[in-house]
N, C-alpha and C positions, 0 to 999 in steps of 0.2 A: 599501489604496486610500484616499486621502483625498479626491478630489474632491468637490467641494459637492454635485453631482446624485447620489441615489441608486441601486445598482443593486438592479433589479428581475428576479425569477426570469425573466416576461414578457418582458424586454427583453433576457435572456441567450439564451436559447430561440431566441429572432427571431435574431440575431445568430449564431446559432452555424452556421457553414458547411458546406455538404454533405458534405464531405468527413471533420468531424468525428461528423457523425452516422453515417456508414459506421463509422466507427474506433469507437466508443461502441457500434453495434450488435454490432461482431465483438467489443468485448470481451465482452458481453453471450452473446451466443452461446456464445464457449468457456466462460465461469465454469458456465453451464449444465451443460455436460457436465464440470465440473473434478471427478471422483469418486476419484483417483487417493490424494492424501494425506490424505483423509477416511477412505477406505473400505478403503485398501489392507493395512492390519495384520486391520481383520477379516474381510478376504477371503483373505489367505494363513493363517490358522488355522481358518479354514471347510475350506481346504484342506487341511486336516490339518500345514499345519509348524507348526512350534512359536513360542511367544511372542518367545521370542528372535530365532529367525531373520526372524519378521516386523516385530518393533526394529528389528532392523538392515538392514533393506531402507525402512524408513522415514528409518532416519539417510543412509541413502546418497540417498534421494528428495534430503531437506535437503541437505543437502552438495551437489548437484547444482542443486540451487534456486538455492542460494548463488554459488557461481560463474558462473549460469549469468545471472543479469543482471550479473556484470559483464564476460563475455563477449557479452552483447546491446549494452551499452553501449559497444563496441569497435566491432562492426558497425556495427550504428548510427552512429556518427561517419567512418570508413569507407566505408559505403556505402549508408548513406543510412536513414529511419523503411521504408520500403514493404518493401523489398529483406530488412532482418531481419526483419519481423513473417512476409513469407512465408516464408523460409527457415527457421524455427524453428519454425513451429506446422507446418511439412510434413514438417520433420523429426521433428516429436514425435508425429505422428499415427501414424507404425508402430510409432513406440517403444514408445507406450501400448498402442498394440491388440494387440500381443506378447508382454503379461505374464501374460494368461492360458495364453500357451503354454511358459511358465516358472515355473509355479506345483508340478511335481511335485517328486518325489525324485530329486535328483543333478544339479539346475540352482540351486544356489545361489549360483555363481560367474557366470555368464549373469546370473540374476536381478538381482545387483545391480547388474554393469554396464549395465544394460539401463535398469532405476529410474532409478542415477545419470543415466545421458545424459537418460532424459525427465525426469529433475527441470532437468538442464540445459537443454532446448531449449525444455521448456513456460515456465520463467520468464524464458528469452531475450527475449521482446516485450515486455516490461513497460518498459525505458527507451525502446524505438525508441517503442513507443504515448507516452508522456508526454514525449518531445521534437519527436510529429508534434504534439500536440496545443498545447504552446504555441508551436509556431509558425504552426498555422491560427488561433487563437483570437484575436480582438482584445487587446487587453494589458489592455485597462477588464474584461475578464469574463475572466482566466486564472483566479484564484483560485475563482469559479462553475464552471471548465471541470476544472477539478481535483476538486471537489465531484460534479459528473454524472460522473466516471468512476469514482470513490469508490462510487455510486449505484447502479451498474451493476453494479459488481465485489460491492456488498452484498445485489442483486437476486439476481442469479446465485448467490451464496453459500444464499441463504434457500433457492431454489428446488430447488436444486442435490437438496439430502436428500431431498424430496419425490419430483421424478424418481428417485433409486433406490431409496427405497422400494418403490416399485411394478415397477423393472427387477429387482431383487432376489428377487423373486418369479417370475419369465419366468425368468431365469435370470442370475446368475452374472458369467459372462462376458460379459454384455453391456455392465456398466460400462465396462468397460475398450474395447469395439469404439465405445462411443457418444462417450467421450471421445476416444477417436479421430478419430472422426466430424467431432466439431466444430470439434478442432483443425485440419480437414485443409480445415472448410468456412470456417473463418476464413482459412486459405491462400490460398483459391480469391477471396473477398471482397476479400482485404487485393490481390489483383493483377487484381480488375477494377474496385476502385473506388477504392482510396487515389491520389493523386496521386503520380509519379515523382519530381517534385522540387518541394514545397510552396513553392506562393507564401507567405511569410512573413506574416504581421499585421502589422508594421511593414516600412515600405522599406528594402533593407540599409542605404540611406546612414546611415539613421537609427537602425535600429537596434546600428550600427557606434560612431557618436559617445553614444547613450547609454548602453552597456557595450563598453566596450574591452575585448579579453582582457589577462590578466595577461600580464606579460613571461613566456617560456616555457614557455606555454601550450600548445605546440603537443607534436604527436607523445607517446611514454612521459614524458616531461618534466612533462604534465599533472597527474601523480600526485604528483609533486613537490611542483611548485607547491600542490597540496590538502594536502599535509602541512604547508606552513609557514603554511595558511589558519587561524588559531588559531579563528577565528570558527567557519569552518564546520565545525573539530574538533568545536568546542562544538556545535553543533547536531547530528551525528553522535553525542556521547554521550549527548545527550537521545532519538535516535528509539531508541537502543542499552536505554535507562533504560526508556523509553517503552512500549515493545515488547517486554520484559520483563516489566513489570508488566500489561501489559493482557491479557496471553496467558492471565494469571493466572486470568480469569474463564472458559475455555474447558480449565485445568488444574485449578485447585486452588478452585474453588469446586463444579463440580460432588460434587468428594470431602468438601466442607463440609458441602453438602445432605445425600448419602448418612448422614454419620455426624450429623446430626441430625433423620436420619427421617424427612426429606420425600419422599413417592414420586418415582418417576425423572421425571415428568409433567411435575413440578414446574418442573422445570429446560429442561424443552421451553418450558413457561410463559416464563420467562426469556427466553428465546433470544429468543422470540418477540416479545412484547414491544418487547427491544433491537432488532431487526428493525424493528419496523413504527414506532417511533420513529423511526428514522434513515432509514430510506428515506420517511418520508412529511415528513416537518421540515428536513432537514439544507440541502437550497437555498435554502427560506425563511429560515431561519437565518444561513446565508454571508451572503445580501443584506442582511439587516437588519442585518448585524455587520461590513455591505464598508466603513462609513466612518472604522470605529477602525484605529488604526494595526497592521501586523500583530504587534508585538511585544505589543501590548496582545489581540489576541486571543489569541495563542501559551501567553502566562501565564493568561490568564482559562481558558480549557478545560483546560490540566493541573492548574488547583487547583480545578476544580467536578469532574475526574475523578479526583483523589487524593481528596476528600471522596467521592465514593461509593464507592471502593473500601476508604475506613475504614467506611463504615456497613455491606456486605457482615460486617461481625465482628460482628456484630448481628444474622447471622440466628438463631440459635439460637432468637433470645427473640420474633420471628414474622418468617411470611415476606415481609410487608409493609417490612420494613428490605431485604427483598434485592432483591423490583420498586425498592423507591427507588433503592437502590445500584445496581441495572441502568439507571433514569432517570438518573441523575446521572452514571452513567459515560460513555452514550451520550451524552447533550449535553455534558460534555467535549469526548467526541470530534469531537462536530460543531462544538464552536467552536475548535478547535484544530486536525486535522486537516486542512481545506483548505488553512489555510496551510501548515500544513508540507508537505505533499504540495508544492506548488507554489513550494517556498523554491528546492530547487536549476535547477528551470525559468529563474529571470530571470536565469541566469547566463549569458555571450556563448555565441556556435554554439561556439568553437573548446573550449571545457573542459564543456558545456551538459550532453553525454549519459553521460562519465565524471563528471560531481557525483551525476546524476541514478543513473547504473549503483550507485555506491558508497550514496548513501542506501538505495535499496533492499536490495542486500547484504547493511548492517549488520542492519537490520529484519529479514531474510532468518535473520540468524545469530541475533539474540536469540529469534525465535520457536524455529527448533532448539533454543538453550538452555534456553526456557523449563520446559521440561517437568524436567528435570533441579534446575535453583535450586529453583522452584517446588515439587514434593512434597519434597525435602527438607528446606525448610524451614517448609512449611504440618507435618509430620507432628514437627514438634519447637516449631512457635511456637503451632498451635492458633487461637484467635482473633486470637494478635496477630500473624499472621501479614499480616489485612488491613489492621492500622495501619502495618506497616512498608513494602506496597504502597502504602498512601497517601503516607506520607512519601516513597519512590524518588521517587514519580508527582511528585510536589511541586519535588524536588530536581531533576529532569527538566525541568520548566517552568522553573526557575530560569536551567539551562541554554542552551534554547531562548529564552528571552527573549536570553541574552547570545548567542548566536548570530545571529541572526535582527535584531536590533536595532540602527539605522544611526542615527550622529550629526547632531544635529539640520543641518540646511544653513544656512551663515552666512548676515548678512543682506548682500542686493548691495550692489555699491558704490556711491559716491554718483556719478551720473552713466548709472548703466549701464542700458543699454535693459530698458524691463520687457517683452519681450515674449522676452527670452533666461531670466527667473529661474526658477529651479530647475532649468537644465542645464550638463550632462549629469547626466541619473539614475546613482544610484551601482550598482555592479554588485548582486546582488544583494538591492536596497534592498526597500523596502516594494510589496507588488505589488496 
């Protein structure tokens, strides 16, 4: 956003319509009860199966993650943001609550297909939510409106562990019935308070003349057309790079700590920290950063987040290098992250919710992978393990810049009404 007036957290807040605080609250709500791929490998060997079997009902979660926003993303376009967010958290809500009843001996085949489908239906709502949200959101505050959903999804994430800590003690099974719970009560929300068919932020006329869909755009065809997108390839292998290397701090740093001796504590430390940074900063931040161009924040948070993920290779020598590297990571994120969350949003209605389904996906897939790239190569590179995250994270922004980043708009012609200059906005352009 480059307009002269600045945006202000205050005046996103004020601005932001009923209907998106409903959608913000339910995502809110289910992250709360999300205990499923957190908890689910040490609840099936609590259960007595073995390490293996609880892998692989993990990788079938992913795999089901994966697919399963870009089957919401189908919906969604299809039949509308309201229509898939209920049909998929009602569908996930039995799924989930049914894996404690697949957790003994001689349900292994059940068990996964069961995982798989609620890894598919719980991450089904994640594009219909972020194509309901930029089209209620004024277009001056999308990139704010991307950031409070960021907020909520990192709210719910902190909180998340807390709540079962304490359900883990009651019992067991109750993860699994509460995350049910809230998927089933995010259902129930998303179909007494989301709107049927959102009034747009912009008027179609207008928001018609300033992104046209690409020719063949329509129907399977769409996917096409994103393959010959070279641009938005490029930004696709930045969140692919991206999301790789950030997973890193949740894989292959914990195992840093351990083998240089820090108690487990340590690393809650961390967490936490990166937590209460990002959720207390990250709106203030977007606004004070809403008047550079988005390419210009795109590149500035991947190379403040590749530098603290090379200062992480530094913790060895005290753990004052790995709070910094946790600081430096998190604002990264926060200066980078809104955008790209909201890059595939300013794309027309007819390709909006398949850009939107596919970003997530890849994201989707590099976290599955991460755990894999990641220890094998932290347990053969050692400390340079986090220079060579930094460098990806680097190469990543490079990426994302040339993705993301739209040629400058000639100057008008001589004679031509200035009250027409700078249209039509380019599809995707600066948001």
């Amino acid at each position: 956003m480059t307009d002269d007036a600045p945006v202000r957290v205050f005046d996103a807040l004020k601005a932001t319509p009923t209907p998106v605080r409903y959608l913000l609250g339910g995502v809110l709500v289910n992250q709360l009860g999300a205990f499923v791929q957190t908890f689910l490998v040490l609840y099936l060997t609590f259960r007595g199966a073995s390490v293996a079997t609880a892998g692989l009902a993990l990788v079938a979660y992913s795999i089901g993650s994966i697919f399963g926003t870009m089957l919401g993303a189908e919906i969604t376009h299809r039949f509308g943001p309201r229509a898939t967010i209920m049909t998929a958290m009602a569908a996930s809500a039995p799924l989930v609550g049914s894996i404690s009843w697949l957790s003994g001996p001689g349900t292994l085949w059940p068990l996964l297909v069961v995982v798989g489908l609620a890894g598919l239906f719980t991450q089904a709502y994640r594009p219909a939510a972020a194509v309901l949200l930029s089209d209620l959101m004024p277009e001056r505050y999308q990139v704010m409106a991307f950031s409070m959903m960021r907020i909520a999804l990192n709210i719910g994430a902190a909180v998340a562990p807390l709540i079962a800590a304490v359900v883990i003690l009651i019992d067991w099974d109750l993860l699994f019935w509460i995350d049910g719970g809230t998927a089933l009560l995010y259902a129930l929300l998303a179909f007494a308070l989301l709107p049927k068919r959102p009034a747009r932020a912009k008027a179609p006329e207008a928001a018609e003349a300033a992104a046209p869909a690409p020719a063949g755009a329509e129907g399977r065809s769409a996917y096409a057309v994103m393959l010959r997108d070279r641009k938005y390839l490029l930004y696709l292998a930045a969140i692919l790079l991206g999301s790789l290397t950030y997973a890193q701090g949740h894989i292959a740093l914990p195992l840093e700590l351990a083998e240089d001796d820090y108690p487990t504590s340590f690393y809650s430390t961390v967490l936490t920290v990166s937590s209460v940074v990002l959720i207390t900063c990250e709106l203030k931040i977007t606004a004070y950063l809403s008047r550079l161009p988005k390419h210009v924040r795109v590149i500035t948070g991947h190379l403040v987040e590749a530098l603290g993920l090379a200062v992480y290779g530094l913790s060895s020598r005290s753990g004052a290098f790995t709070i910094a590297g946790a600081v430096l990571v998190v604002l990264g994120i926060m200066i980078a992250a809104p955008s790209m969350f909201a890059h595939p949003a300013t794309f027309p209605a007819a390709v909006k919710a398949r850009y939107i389904g596919t970003s997530q996906a890849v994201g989707g897939a590099a976290s599955a992978l991460a755990p894999l790239f990641g220890v094998f190569l932290w347990t053969r590179l050692g400390g340079g393990f986090w220079l060579l995250c930094g460098i990806v994270t680097a190469v990543a922004g490079l990426l994302a810049l040339a993705g993301v980043r739209q040629p400058p708009e000639p100057p008008p012609a001589k004679g031509a009404d200035p009250r027409t200059e700078g249209e039509p906005e380019i599809v995707g352009g600066s948001s």
